[in-house]
C-alpha positions in Angstrom: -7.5 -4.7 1.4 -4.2 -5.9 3.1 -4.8 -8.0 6.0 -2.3 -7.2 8.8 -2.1 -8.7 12.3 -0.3 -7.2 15.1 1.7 -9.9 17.2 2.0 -8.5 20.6 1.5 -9.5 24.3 1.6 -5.8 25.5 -1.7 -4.0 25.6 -0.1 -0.3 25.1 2.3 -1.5 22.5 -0.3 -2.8 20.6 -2.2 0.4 20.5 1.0 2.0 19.1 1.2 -0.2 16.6 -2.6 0.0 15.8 -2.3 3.8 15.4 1.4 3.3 13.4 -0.4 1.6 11.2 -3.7 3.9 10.6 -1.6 6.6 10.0 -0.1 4.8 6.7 -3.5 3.9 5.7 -4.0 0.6 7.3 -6.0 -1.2 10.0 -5.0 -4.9 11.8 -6.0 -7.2 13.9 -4.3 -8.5 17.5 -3.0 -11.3 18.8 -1.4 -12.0 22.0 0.6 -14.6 22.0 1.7 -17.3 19.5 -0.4 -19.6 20.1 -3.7 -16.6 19.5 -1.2 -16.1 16.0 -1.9 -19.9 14.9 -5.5 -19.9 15.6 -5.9 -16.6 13.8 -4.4 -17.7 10.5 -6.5 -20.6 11.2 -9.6 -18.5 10.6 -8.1 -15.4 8.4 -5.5 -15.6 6.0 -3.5 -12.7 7.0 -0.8 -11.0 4.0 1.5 -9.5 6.5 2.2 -10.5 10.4 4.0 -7.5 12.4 5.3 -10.4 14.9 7.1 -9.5 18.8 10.0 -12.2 19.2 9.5 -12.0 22.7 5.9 -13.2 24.0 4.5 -15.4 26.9 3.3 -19.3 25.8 4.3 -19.3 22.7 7.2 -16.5 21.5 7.3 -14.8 18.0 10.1 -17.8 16.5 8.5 -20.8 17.7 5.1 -19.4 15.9 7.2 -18.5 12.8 8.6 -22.2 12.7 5.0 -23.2 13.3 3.5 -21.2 10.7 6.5 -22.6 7.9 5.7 -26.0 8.9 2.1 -26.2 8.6 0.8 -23.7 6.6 0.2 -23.6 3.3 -1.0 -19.9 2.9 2.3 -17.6 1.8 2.4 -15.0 4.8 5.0 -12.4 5.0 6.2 -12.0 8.8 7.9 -9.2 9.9 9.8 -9.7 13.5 9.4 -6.7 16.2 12.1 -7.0 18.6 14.0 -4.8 21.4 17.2 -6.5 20.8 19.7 -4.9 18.4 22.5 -7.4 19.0 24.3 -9.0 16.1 23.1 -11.6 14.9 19.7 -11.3 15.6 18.5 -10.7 12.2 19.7 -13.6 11.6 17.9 -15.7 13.9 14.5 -14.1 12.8 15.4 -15.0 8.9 16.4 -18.4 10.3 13.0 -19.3 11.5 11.5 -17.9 8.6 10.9 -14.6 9.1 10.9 -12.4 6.1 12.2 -8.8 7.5 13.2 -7.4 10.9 12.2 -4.0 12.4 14.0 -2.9 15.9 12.0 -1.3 18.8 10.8 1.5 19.2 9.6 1.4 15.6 9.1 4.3 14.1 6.6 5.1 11.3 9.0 5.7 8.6 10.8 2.2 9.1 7.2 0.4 9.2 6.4 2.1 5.8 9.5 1.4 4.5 8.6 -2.6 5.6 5.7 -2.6 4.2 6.4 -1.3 1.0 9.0 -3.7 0.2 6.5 -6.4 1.1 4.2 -4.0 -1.6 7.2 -4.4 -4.1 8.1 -8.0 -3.9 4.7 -9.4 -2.9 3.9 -9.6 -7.1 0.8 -6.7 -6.3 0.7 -4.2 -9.0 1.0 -0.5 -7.4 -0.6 2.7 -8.6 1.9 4.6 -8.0 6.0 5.1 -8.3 7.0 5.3 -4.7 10.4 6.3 -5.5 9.1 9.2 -7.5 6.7 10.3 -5.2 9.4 10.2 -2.1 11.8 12.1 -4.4 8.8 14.8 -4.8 7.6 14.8 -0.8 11.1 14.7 0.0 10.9 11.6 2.0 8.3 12.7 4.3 4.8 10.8 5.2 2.8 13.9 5.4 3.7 15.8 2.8 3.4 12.5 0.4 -0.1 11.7 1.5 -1.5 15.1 1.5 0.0 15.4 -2.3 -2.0 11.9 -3.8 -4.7 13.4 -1.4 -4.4 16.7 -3.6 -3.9 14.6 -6.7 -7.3 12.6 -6.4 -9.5 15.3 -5.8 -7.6 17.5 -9.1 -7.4 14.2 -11.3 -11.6 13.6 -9.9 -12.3 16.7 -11.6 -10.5 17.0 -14.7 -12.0 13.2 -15.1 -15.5 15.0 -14.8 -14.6 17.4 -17.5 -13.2 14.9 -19.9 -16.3 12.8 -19.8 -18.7 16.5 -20.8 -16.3 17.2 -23.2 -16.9 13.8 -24.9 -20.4 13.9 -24.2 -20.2 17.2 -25.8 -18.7 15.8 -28.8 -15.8 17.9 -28.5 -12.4 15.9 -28.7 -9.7 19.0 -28.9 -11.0 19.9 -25.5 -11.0 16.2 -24.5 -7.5 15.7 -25.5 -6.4 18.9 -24.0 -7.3 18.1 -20.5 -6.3 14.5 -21.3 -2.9 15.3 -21.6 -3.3 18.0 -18.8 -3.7 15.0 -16.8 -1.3 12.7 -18.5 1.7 15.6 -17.2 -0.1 15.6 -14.0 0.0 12.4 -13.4 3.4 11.6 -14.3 4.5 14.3 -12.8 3.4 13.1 -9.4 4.3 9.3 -10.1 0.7 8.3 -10.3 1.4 5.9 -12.9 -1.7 3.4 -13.0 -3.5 6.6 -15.2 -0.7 7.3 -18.1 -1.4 4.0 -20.4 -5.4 4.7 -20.6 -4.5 8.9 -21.0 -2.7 7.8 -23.7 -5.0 5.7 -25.2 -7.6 8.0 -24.9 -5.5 11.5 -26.5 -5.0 9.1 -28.9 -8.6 8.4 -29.7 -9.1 12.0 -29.5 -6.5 13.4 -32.1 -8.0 10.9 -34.4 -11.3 12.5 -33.4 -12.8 8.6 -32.6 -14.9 9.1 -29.7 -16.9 5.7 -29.6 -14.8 3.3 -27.2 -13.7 6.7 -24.9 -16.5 5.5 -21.9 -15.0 2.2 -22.0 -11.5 4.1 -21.2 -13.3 6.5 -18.8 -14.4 3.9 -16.4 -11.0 2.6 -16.3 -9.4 5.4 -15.6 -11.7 6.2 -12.9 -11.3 2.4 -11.5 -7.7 3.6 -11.6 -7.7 6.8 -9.6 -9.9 4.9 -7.2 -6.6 2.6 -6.4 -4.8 5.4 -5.7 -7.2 6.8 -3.8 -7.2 3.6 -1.4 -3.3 3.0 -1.9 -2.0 3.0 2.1 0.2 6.0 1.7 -3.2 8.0 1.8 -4.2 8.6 5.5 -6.9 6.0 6.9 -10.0 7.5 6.4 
């Protein structure tokens, strides 16, 4: 789970953000204020920090200096501001900020945010984002209601490989394997394609003895993608 905290003195914005954020998959704490910021990261280490420059007691920079200086825990912060004059990027990166989003923010921007933290942040994805915006056109929606449609298909042609194999029937094991293999690389749901191929493989050769082992990890597979933020908060 990605542990996100909202960094915003304004009760309504907050809940915008809140919501923002469950409809990419994700839920988040709140802080008011800087100084509620420090003490939070003193008790969870947060991955991500969505933080307003502009707050009462303690503003969004002098908590980002803060943070830098004492500690130790990586934290990717991402500055929320209303301003959209030059140079104000650069006084968020200054500080130490790692990316800058202009208010309103809209959902698509946020997404965009958080996948580049995704991307850089050295956490191994299930999926090819760039292939499945190609496919969904760019659009939120339309991408999570495909992976939505691709769990519960890839679910059940899982089932049917593991009675085929139980069956002892490998051409019909392989057959839906690499029904599933197209499938899934078709849709950019690339955590399945190494253990598909592995186990066609294993089927052409008609060796069904280490299949369960490449069963469960398959099915440990599609169970990142099924929890992969694109897919709407359950």
């Amino acid at each position: 789970r990605i542990r996100i905290l909202v960094a915003e003195d304004n009760a309504i914005n907050q809940k915008v953000a809140l919501r923002q954020l469950q409809k990419l998959g994700y839920t988040a704490d709140t802080a008011g204020d800087g100084t509620e910021v420090l003490e939070a990261l003193r008790r969870i280490p947060y991955d991500i920090i969505l933080m307003d420059c502009q707050m009462p007691v303690m503003d969004g920079y002098e908590a980002t200096r803060r943070i830098r200086r004492d500690c130790p825990a990586p934290v990717h912060i991402i500055a929320m501001t209303a301003n959209a004059m030059t140079g104000d990027r650069e006084k968020c990166i200054a500080v130490g900020m790692n990316d800058y989003l202009t208010k309103p923010v809209r959902v698509s921007a946020l997404r965009d945010a958080l996948n580049r933290w995704i991307l850089t942040s050295g956490r191994e994805i299930p999926v090819d984002l760039e292939r499945l915006r190609e496919i969904s056109g760019g659009d939120l929606r339309a991408a999570a209601d495909l992976m939505a449609g691709f769990v519960v298909q890839a679910g059940g042609l899982l089932e049917k490989i593991s009675a085929a194999i139980a069956a002892g029937q490998p051409e019909e094991a392989g057959r839906l394997a690499h029904t599933l293999s197209d499938m899934s690389a078709n849709c950019g749901m690339t955590a399945l394609l190494p253990g598909l191929a592995c186990l066609h493989e294993a089927a052409e050769r008609h060796d069904l003895e280490g299949t369960p082992a490449i069963q469960h990890d398959l099915t440990l597979h599609l169970d990142r993608i099924r929890q992969f933020p694109l897919l709407p908060a359950s």
